[in-house]
C-alpha positions in Angstrom: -26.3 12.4 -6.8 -25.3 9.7 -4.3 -25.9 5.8 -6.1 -26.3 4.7 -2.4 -24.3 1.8 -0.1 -22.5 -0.1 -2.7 -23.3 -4.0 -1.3 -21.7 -6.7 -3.3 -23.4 -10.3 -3.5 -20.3 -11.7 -1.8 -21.2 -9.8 1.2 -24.8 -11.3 1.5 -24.0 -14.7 0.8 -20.8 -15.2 3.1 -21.9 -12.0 5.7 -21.9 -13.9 9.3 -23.4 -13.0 12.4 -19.8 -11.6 14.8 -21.0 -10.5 18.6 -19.7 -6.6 19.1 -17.4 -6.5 22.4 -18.7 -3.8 24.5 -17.2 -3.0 28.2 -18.7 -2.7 31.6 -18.4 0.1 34.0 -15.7 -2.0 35.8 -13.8 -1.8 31.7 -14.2 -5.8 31.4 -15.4 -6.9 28.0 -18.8 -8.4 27.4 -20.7 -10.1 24.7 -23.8 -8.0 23.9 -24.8 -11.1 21.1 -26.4 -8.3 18.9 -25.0 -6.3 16.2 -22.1 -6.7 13.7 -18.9 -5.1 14.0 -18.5 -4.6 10.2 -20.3 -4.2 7.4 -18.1 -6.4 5.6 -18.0 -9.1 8.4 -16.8 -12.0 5.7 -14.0 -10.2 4.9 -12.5 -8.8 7.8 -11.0 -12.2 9.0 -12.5 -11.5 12.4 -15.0 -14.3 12.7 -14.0 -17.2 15.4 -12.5 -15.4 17.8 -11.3 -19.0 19.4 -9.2 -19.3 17.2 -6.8 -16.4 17.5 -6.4 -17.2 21.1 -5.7 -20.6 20.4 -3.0 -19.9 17.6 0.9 -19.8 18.6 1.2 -16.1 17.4 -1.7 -15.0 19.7 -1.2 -11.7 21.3 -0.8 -12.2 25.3 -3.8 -9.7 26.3 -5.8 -10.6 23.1 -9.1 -10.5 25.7 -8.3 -6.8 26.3 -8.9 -6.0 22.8 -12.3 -4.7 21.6 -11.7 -6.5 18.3 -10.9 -10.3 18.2 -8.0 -10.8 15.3 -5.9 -13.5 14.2 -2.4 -12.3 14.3 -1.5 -15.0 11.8 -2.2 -13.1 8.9 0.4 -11.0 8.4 1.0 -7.8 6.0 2.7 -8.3 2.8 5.6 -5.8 1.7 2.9 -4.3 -1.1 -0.1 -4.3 2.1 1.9 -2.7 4.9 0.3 0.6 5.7 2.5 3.6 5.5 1.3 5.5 7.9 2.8 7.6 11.2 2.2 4.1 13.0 4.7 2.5 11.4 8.3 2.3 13.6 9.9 5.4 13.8 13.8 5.5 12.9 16.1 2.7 15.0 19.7 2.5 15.8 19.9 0.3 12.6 18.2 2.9 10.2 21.0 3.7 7.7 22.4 7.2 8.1 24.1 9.8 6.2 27.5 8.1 7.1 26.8 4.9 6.9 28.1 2.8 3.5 24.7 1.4 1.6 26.6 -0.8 -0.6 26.5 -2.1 -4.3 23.9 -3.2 -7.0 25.1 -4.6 -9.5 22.8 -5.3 -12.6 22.9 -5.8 -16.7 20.9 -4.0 -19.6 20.4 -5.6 -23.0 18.0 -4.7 -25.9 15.6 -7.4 -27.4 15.6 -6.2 -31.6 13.2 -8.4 -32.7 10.7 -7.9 -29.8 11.5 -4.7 -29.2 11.7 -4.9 -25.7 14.2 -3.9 -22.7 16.2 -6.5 -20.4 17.3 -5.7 -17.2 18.6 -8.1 -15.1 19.2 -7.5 -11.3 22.2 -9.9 -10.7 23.3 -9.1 -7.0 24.2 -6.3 -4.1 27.0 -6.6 -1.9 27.6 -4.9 1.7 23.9 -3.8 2.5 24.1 -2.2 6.1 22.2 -4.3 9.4 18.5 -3.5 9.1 17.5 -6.1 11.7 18.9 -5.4 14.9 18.2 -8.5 16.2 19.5 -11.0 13.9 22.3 -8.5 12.5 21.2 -8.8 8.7 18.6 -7.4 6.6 15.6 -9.2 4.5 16.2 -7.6 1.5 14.2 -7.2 -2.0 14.3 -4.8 -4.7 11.5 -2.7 -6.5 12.2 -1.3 -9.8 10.6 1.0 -12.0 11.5 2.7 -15.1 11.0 7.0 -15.6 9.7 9.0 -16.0 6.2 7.3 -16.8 6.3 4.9 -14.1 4.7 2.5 -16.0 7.0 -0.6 -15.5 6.9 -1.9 -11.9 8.6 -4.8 -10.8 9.9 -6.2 -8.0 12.5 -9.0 -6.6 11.7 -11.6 -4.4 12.8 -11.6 -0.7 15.9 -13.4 0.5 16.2 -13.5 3.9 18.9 -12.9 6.9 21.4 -11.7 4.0 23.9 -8.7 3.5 24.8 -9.7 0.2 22.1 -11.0 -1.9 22.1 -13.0 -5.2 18.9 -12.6 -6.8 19.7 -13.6 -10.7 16.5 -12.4 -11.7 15.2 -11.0 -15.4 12.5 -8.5 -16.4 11.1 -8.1 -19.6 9.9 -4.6 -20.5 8.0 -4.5 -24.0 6.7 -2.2 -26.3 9.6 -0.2 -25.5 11.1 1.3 -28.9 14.9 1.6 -28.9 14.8 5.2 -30.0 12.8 6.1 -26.6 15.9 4.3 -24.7 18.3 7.5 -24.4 15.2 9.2 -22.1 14.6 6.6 -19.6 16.2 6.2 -16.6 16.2 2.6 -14.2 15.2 3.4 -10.8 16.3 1.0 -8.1 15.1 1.0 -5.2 16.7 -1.4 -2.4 14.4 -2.3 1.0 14.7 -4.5 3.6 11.5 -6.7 4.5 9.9 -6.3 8.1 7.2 -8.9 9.4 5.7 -6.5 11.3 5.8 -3.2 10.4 7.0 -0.9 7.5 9.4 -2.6 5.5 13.3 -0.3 5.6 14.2 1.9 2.8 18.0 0.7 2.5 18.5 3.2 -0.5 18.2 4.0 -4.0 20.0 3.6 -7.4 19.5 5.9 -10.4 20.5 5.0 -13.8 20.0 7.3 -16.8 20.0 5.0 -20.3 21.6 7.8 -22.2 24.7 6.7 -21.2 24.0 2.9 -21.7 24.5 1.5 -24.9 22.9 -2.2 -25.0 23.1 -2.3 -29.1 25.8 -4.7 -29.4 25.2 -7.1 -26.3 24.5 -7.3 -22.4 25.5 -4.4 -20.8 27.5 -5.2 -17.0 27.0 -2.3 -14.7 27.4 -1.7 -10.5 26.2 1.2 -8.9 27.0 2.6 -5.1 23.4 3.2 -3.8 22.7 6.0 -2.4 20.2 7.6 0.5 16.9 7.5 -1.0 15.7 11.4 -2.1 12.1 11.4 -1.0 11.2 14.0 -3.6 8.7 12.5 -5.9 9.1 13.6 -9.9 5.1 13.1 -11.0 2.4 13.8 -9.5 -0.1 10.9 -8.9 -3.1 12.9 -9.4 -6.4 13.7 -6.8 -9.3 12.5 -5.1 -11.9 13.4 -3.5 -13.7 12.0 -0.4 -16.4 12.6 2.3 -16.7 10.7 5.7 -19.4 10.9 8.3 -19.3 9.7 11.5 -23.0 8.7 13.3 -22.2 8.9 17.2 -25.5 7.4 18.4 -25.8 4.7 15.4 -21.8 4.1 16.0 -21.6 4.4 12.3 -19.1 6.1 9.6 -20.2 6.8 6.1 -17.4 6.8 3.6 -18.4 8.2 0.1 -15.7 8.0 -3.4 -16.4 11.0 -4.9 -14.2 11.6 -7.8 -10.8 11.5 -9.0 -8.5 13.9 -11.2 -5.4 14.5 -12.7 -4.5 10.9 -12.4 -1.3 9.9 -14.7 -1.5 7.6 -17.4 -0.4 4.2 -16.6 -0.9 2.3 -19.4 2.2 1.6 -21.9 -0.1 2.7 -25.0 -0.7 6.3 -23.5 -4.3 5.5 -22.8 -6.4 6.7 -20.6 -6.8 4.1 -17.6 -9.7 2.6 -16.3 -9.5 3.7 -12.5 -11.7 1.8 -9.1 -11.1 2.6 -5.4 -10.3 0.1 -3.0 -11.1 1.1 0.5 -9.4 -0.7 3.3 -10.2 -0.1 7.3 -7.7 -1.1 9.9 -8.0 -1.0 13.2 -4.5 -0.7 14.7 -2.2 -2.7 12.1 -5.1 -5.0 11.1 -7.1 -4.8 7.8 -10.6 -5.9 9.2 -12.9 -4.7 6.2 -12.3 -4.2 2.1 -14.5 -2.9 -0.4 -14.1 -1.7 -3.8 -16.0 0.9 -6.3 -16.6 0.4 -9.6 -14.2 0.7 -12.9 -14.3 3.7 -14.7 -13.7 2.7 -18.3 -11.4 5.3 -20.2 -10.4 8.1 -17.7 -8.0 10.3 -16.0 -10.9 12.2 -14.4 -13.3 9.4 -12.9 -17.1 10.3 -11.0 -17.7 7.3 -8.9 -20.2 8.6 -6.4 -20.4 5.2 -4.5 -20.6 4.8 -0.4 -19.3 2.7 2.1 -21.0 2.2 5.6 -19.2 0.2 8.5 -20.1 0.2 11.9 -17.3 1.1 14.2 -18.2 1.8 18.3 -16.6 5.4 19.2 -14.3 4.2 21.5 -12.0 2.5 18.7 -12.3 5.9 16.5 -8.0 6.6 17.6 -7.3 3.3 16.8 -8.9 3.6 13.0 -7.2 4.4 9.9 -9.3 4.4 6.3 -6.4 3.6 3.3 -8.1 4.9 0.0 -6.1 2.8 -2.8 -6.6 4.1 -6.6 -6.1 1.1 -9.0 -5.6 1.4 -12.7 -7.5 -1.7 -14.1 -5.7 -4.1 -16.4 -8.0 -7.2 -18.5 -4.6 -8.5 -19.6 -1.8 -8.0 -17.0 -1.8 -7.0 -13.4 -3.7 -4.2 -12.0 -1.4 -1.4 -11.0 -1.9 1.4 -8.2 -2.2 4.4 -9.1 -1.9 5.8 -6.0 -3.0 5.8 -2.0 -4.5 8.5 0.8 -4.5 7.3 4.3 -7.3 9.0 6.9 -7.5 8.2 10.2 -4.5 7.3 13.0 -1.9 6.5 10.4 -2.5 9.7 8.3 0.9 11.0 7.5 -0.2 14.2 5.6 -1.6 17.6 7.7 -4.5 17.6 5.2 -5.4 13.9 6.0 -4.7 14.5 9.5 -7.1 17.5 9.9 -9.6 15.7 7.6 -10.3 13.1 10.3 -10.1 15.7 13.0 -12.9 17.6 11.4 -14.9 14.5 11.0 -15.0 13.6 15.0 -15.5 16.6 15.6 -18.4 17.4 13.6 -20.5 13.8 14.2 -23.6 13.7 11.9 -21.6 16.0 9.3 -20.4 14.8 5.5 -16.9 16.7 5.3 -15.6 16.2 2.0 -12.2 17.2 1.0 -9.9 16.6 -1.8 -6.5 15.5 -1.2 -3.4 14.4 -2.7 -2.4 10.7 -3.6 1.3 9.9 -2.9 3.1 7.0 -4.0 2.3 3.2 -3.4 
């Protein structure tokens, strides 16, 4: 059974009153001065229009737009949507020919806190990502297998093809017995403003031929084209949406989760929320969040989501679904994501939405597959 629309105090307090942009016959935009454009109107950053035209990053034909945004808020490498909208591949897209260049790195062991050291030192000869400025932006994320419980990642040094980053993660509660069957996975990317960030390539390292008993261990890898096969499985879940023609409204309902891996160093079971995120275009314009699930790999949330979006922008609409592993003492981690909508890059998600248009005033639920973050 259905607990209802989920409607957090944040909403009530800070909701504002945002004019919906409707057109004319003629297709000029007009100001009805009734009706919200979101449920979550606080949150979606669209509230004083003025001030995105005013501001020096200002689309050109911002007044063409049903939605009023503020460019200035950009994505962040860890918010940029994955989805089909992101650029296809460029002239500077690394091929199978093209040299990927070096990482060089160090492992050591901590005894006395039982904890691995890895230290990402530098990479040398990273191909152009940017074809404009002839360089790359690039960062690195690292996680340690198979568990995937350690993610880190490096910050961003800009306009560089060799980057020195001299920066060291701690990975605890790691015993030195479990060393010989882990492997360091590297992977190297190249930061993009305005779109998906580049996938430069990847490094593999297996411990079992790494021996960091007697001192800091000096290695460099070649890295490699990444292989987009994925090695665990990040689990289900299972949604319903309904779309309201007349009302201009689409019901989003959590249903439940399975399968989902364990991400918590102890082997615990995790204590999973959703976070539901709507974009229109590139643009996150609302964000809500279900409840934690305390001790589960197979969560029930049963919690709804209602936002008000005119028919017209339906194309232009994407839904990201973000599965989040809460942690009291260190940071959250996802799980996994499912995208619905125009940046759907899955056939199920893709048919998913279709059915949903084209069934108004029907609940289609369907369970779907969470890829990687």
């Amino acid at each position: 059974m259905l607990k209802g629309i989920s409607i957090y105090p944040e909403t009530l307090s800070n909701k504002k009153k945002i004019n919906r942009i409707r057109r004319d016959k003629n297709g000029t935009p007009k100001e009805t001065g009734r009706g919200n454009l979101l449920v979550d109107a606080a949150e979606s950053g669209l509230i004083g229009s003025d001030k995105a035209s005013d501001g020096p990053n200002a689309a050109p034909h911002i007044d063409q737009l049903p939605i009023k945004v503020d460019y200035g808020d950009e994505l962040s490498p860890d918010q940029s949507l994955t989805p089909g909208g992101s650029k296809t591949s460029s002239p500077s897209s690394p091929g199978d020919d093209v040299m990927l260049g070096e990482l060089t790195f160090s492992v050591d062991y901590n005894f006395p806190k039982k904890a691995l050291v890895v230290t990402i030192q530098e990479a040398h000869g990273l191909p152009v990502m940017d074809e404009h400025t002839q360089s790359s932006d690039p960062y690195i994320k690292m996680t340690i297998l198979p568990d995937k419980r350690h993610r880190v990642k490096t910050r961003v040094l800009r306009k560089t093809l060799d980057p020195v980053f001299d920066e060291t993660f701690t990975f605890y509660g790691i015993p030195y017995s479990q060393l010989q069957d882990l492997v360091l996975h590297f992977l190297v990317l190249s930061f993009d403003r305005f779109s998906r960030d580049d996938v430069v390539g990847e490094v593999m390292v297996p411990l079992a031929g790494v021996d960091p008993s007697t001192g800091k261990v000096q290695l460099t890898r070649e890295i490699l084209k990444r292989n987009i096969q994925k090695c665990i499985s990040r689990g289900e879940l299972q949604v319903s949406l309904s779309y309201q023609p007349v009302a201009q409204r689409m019901t989003v309902v959590v249903l439940k989760a399975r399968h989902l891996p364990k991400m918590d160093i102890t082997g615990l079971s995790g204590n999973p929320y959703v976070k539901v995120n709507v974009y229109y275009g590139r643009k996150r314009i609302a964000k809500k969040k279900t409840h934690v699930k305390k001790c589960t790999l197979n969560p029930v949330f049963n919690e709804s989501f209602i936002y008000d979006i005119p028919v017209d922008l339906l194309p232009d609409i994407s839904i990201e679904f973000l599965v989040i592993d809460f942690d009291r003492t260190t940071k959250n981690e996802v799980v996994g994501r499912l995208i619905l909508g125009a940046h759907s890059i899955t056939a199920a998600g893709v048919e998913h939405w279709r059915e949903v248009c084209e069934n108004p005033r029907k609940p289609v639920a369907k369970w779907h597959s969470l890829s990687e973050y």
